[in-house]
BADO-22668 format. One record per residue (C-alpha): residue number from 1; residue in three letters; chain; y negated, x, z negated. Coordinates in steps of 0.5 Angstrom, whole numbers, plus 2048, in hexadecimal, padded with zeros to 3 digits. Each point is the difference from the previous one (the first is absolute). Last residue first. Layout:
N
  seq  type  mol   c2   c1   c3
  NUM   ALA    A    Y    X    Z
...
***
This chain:
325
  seq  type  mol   c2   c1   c3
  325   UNK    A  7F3  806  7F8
  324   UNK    A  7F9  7FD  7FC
  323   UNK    A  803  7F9  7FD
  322   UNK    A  805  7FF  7FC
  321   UNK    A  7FD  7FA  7FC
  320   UNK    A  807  7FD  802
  319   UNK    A  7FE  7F8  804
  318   UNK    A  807  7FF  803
  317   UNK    A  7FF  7F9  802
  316   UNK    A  806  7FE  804
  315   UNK    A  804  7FB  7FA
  314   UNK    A  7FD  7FA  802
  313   UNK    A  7F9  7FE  7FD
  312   UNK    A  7FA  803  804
  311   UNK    A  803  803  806
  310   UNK    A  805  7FA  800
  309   UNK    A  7FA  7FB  800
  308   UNK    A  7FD  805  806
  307   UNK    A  805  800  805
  306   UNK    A  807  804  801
  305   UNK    A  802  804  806
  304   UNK    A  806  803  7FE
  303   UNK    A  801  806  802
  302   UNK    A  808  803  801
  301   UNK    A  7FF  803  807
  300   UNK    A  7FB  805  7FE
  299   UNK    A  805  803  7FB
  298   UNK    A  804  801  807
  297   UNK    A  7FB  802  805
  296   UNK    A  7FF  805  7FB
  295   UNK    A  807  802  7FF
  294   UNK    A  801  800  807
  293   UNK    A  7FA  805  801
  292   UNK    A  804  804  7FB
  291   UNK    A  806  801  803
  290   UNK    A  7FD  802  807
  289   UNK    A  7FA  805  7FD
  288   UNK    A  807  803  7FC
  287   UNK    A  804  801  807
  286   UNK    A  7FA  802  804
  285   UNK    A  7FE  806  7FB
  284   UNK    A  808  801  800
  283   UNK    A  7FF  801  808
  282   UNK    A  7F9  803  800
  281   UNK    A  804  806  7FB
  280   UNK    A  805  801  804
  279   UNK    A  808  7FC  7FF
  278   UNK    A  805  804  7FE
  277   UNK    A  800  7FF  7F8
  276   UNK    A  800  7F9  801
  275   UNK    A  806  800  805
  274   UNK    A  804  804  7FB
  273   UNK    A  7FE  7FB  7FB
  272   UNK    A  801  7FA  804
  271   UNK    A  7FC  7FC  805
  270   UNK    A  7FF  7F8  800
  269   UNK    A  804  7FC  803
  268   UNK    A  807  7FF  7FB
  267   UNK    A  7F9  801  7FB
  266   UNK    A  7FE  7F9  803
  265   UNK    A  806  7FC  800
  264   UNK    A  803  802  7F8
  263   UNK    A  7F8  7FD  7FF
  262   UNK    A  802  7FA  803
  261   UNK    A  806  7FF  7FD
  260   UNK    A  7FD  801  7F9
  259   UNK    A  7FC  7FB  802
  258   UNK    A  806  7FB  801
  257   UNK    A  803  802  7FA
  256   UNK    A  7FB  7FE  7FC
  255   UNK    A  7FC  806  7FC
  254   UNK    A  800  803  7F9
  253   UNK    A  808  802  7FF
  252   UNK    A  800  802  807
  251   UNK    A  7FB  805  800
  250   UNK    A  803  804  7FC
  249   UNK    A  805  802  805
  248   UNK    A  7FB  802  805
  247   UNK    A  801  806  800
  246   UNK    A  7FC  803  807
  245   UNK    A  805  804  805
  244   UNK    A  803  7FC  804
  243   UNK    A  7FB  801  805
  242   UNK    A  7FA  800  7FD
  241   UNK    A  7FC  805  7FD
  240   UNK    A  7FA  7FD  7FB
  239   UNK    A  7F9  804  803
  238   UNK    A  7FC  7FB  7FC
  237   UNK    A  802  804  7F9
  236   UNK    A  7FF  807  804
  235   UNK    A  7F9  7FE  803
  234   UNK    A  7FE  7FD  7F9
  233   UNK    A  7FF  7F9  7FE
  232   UNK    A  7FA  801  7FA
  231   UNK    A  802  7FD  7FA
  230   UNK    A  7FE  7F9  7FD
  229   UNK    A  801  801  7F9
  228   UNK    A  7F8  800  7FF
  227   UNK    A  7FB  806  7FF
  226   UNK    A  801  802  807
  225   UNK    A  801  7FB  805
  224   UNK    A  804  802  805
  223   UNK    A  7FC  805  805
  222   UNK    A  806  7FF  806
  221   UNK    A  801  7F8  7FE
  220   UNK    A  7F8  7FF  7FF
  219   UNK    A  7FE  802  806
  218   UNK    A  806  7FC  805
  217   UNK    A  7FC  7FA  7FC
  216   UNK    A  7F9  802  802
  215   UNK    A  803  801  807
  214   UNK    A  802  7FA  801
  213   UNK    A  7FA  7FC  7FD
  212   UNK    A  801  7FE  7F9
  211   UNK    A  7FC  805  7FC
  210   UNK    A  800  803  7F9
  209   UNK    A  801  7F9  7FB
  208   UNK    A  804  7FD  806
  207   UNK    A  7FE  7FA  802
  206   UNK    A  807  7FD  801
  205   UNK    A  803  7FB  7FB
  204   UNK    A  807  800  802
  203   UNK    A  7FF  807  7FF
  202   UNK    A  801  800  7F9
  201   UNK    A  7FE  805  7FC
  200   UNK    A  804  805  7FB
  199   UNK    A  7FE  7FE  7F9
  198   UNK    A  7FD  805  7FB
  197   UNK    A  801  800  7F9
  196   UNK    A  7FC  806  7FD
  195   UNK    A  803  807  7FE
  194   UNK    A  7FA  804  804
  193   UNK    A  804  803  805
  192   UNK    A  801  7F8  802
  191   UNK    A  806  7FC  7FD
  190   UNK    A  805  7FC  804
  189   UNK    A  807  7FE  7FC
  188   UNK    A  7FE  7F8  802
  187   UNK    A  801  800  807
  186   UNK    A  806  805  800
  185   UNK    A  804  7FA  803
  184   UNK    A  7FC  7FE  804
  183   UNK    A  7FB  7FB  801
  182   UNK    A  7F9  802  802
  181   UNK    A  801  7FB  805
  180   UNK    A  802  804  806
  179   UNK    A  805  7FC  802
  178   UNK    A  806  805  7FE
  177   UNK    A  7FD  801  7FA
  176   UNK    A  7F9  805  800
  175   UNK    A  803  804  7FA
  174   UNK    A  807  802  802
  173   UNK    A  7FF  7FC  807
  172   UNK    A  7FC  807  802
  171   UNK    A  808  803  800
  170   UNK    A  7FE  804  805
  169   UNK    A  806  7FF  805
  168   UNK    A  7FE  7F7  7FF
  167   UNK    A  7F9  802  802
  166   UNK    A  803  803  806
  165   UNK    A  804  7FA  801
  164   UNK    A  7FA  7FB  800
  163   UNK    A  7FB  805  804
  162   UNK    A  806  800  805
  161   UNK    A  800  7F9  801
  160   UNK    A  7F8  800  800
  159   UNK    A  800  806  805
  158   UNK    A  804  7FC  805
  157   UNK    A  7FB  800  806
  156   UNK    A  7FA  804  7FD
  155   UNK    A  7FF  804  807
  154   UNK    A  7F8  802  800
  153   UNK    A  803  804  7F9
  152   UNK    A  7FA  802  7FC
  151   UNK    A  7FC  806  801
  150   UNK    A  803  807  7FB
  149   UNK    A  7FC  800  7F9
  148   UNK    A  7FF  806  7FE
  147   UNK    A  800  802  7F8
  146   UNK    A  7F9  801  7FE
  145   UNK    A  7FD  808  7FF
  144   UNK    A  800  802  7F8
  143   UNK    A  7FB  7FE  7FC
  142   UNK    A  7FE  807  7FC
  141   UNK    A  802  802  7FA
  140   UNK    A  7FC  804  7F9
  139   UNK    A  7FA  7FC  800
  138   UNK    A  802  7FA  802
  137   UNK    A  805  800  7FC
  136   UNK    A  7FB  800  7FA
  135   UNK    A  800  7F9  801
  134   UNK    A  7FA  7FC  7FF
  133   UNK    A  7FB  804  805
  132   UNK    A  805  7FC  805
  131   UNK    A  7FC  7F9  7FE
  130   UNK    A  7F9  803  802
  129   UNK    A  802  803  806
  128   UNK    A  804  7F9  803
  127   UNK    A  7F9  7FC  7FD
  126   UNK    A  7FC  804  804
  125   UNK    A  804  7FF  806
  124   UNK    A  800  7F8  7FF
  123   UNK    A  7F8  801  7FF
  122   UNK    A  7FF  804  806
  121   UNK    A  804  7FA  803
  120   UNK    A  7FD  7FA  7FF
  119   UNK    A  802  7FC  7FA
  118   UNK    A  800  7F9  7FF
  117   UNK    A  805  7FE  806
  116   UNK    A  804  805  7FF
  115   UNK    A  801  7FF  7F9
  114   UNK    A  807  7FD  801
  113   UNK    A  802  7FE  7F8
  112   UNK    A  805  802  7FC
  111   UNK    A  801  7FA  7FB
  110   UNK    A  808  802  803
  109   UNK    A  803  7FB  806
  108   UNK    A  7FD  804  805
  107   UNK    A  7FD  807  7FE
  106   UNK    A  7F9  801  803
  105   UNK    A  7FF  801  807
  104   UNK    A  7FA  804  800
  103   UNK    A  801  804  7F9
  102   UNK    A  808  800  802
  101   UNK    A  7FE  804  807
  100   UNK    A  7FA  804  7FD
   99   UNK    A  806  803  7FB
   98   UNK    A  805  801  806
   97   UNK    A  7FA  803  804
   96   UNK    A  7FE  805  7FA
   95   UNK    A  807  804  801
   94   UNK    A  805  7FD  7FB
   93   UNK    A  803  805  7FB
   92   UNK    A  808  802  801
   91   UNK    A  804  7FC  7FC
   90   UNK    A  804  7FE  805
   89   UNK    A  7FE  803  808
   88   UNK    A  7F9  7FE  802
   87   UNK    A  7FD  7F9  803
   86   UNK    A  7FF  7FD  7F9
   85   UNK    A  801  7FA  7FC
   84   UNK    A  804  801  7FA
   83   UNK    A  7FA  805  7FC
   82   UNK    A  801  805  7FB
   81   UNK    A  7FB  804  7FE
   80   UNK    A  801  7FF  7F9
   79   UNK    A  7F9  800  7FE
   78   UNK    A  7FE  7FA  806
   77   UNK    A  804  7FC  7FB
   76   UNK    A  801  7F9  804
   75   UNK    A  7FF  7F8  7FE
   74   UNK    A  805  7FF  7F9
   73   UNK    A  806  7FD  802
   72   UNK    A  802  7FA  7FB
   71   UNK    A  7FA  7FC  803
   70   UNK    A  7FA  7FF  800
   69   UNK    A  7FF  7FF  7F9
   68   UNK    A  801  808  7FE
   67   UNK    A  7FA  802  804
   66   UNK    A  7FB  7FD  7FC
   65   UNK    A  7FD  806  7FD
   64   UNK    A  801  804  805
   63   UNK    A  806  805  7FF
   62   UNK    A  801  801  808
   61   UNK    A  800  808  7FE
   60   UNK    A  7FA  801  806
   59   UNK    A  7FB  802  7F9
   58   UNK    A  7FB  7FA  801
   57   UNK    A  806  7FB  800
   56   UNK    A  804  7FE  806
   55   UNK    A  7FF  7F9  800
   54   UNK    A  7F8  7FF  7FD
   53   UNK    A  800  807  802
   52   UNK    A  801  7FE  809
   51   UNK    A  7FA  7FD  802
   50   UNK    A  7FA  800  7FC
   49   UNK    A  802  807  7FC
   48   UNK    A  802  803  806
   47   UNK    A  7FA  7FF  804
   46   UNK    A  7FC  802  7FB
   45   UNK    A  802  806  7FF
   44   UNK    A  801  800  809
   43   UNK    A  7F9  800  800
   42   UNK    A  800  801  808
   41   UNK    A  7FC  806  803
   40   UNK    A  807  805  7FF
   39   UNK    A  803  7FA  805
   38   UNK    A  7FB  802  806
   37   UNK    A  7FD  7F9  803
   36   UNK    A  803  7FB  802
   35   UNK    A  7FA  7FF  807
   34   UNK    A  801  7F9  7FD
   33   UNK    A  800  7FA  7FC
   32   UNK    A  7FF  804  7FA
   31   UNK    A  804  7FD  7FA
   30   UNK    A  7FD  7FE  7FA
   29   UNK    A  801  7F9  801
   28   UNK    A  808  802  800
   27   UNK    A  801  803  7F9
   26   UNK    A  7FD  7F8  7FD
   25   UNK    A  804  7FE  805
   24   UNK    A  805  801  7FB
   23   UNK    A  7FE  7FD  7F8
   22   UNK    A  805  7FB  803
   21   UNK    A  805  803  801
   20   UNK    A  800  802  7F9
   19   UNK    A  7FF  7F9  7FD
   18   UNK    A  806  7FE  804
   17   UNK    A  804  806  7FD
   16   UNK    A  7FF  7FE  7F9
   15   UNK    A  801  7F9  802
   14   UNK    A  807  801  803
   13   UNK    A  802  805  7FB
   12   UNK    A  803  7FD  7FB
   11   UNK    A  804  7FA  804
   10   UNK    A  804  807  802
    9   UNK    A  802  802  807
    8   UNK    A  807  801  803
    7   UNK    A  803  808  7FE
    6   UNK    A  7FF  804  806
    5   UNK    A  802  804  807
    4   UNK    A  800  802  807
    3   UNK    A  803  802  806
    2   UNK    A  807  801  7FA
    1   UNK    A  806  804  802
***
């Protein structure tokens, strides 16, 4: 399970970036200040050109000239129509207000920057239509609907020590580590779909790269981050049957034997197969909505607030050039 993923910085790119970032309010001087307009009145050429080629290159492919010295992740290729923060089912392509989302809010802890205070919102969409004219997928599928997003819980008593064992069912330890620190033991054999080395994240870290409120992070377990190793944790992964009849053998090599423990207690409580397959369609929609709400109060336990010297010189930059979703 990865929230969030990339490789630390490298000293290479710091100037580069800084002189790109630099060259931004250029953009946003010629704004309007109002009345926003229609975005087919934008000079979104132009635009483009300013704001996302010098990472993005002229063609979308990421390829700009000094793209390689951000980092070992090159920013996103528009061409492929692969995007990791998306609304919609995996693989599926965004709906224009998941790519407005990232240009607004940038990518935290990538050279993405958040747009929205620089650009006004015919200018985000415009950018949004530009950008698909680089995937031939536009033209031959549509975004799909976003997958829903049940209300969260108002009664989140013992959500994080649930969250701990649904964590610990879902094996999310084998590449988060068993404190969230991107340390487990499939760690260091994680590539991306395009080969590269990737790292899982770490959620000590918080600030998550497609959003850190609840319902950013219950998002992006049911999308999954496409492109990545982090898959999306369908309906009938979640819907795990308890009752004596989930194998847990194999944990117990890998996790101390009080939380092996632990996890014996909760599936004990938790309905098994028969009782899975005789529960309606709301019931399991519940079960699975419950089970993942735990996690995400889990996850978020894990958050170490940190200041800014460790920002700048700990091991919690993750400065990735993989803007663009």
């Amino acid at each position: 399970m990865d929230i969030g993923i990339g490789s630390r910085r490298g000293s290479g790119g710091i100037a580069l970036t800084i002189g790109l970032l630099l060259t931004q309010p250029a953009v946003a001087q010629v704004a309007p200040p109002g009345g926003y307009g229609d975005p087919s009145t934008v000079d979104v050429a132009g635009l483009y050109a300013d704001a996302c080629a010098p990472c993005h290159g002229r063609k979308g492919d990421g390829e700009a000239a000094g793209a390689r010295l951000l980092g070992p992740r090159l920013p996103r290729d528009f061409t492929s129509g692969i995007f990791e923060f998306r609304s919609t089912p995996a693989y599926s392509l965004p709906t224009d207000e998941d790519l407005a989302r990232t240009i607004v809010r940038g990518i935290p802890g990538t050279w993405m920057p958040a747009w929205g205070g620089m650009l006004n919102p015919a200018q985000v969409q415009a950018l949004v239509d530009y950008l698909k004219g680089f995937a031939p997928s536009w033209t031959e599928f549509e975004a799909e609907s976003p997958l829903a997003i049940p209300p969260p819980p108002t009664d989140t008593t013992g959500m994080v020590a649930e969250g701990r064992i649904v964590y610990a069912v879902l094996e999310c330890w084998r590449c988060h580590g068993l404190t969230g620190r991107g340390d487990g033991p499939s760690a260091n054999e994680l590539a991306d779909d395009w080969d590269r080395r990737i790292d899982p994240y770490d959620f000590t870290r918080g600030s998550y790269k497609a959003g850190s409120s609840a319902e950013d992070l219950y998002r992006t377990l049911v999308t999954g981050l496409s492109g990545t190793p982090m898959p999306a944790l369908e309906p009938e992964l979640v819907a795990f049957p308890g009752g004596g009849d989930e194998d847990v053998s194999g944990l117990e090599s890998q996790l101390d034997a009080q939380l092996v423990a632990e996890v014996r207690t909760y599936l004990a409580s938790q309905p098994g197969t028969a009782e899975i397959l005789d529960l309606t369609m709301t019931e399991l929609d519940q079960l699975i909505a419950r089970r993942l709400w735990t996690l995400v109060h889990y996850v978020r336990s894990l958050e170490r607030p940190t200041g800014a010297l460790h920002w700048l010189f700990g091991d919690n930059p993750d400065f990735s050039a993989g803007g663009g979703g």
